[in-house]
N, C-alpha and C positions, 0 to 999 in steps of 0.2 A: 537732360539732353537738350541740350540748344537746338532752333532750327535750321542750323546751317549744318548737323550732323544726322540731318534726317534726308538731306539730298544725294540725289544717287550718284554727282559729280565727286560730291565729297565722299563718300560713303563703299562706295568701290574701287577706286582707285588704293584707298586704305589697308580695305580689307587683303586684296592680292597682295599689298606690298607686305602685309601683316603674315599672311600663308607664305611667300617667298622668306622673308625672312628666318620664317621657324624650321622653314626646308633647310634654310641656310645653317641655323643654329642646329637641328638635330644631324646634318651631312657632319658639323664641325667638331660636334660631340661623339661622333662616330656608334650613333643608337641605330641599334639592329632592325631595318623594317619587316618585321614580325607579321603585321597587318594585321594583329591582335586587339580586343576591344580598350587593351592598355595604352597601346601606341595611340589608338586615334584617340582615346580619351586626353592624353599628355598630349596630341599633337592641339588638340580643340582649345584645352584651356591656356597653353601658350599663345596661339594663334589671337584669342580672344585680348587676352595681356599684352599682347604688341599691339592689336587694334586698337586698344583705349588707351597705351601709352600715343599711338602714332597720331589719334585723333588731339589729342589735349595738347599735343605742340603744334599740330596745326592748327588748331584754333586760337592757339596764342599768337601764332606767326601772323595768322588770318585779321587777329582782335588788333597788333601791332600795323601791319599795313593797310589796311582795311576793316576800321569799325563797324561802318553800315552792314557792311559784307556778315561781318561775326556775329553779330549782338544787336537788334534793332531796340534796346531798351538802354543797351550803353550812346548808342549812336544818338537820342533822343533828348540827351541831357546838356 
């Protein structure tokens, strides 16, 4: 984890959009809200799997427009 994934600018804004998305994804897939320890287990590890995909492209977007910003060991070279 880089240190630009460990601030809370970057870090929540992520996550919400990570939990919106899976709302998005399980409305589209039309899954039953049961409110079962299954549902929030599939909602958790989806939720988790879009946060790490959401973060790795914005740290590439981050690394593209702004090195200092991403990587102070890229930015140093």
């Amino acid at each position: 984890m880089f240190s630009v994934e460990r601030k809370w600018w970057f870090y929540l804004p992520l996550m919400v959009l990570a939990c919106l998305s899976t709302l998005f994804l399980f409305r589209s897939a039309q899954v039953p809200s049961t409110g079962s320890l299954a549902y929030f287990l599939i909602f958790a590890l989806c939720s988790a799997c879009l946060h790490r995909l959401l973060s790795f492209l914005t740290w590439l977007l981050l690394l593209w427009l702004a090195p200092k910003l991403a990587d102070r060991r890229i930015a140093a070279k």
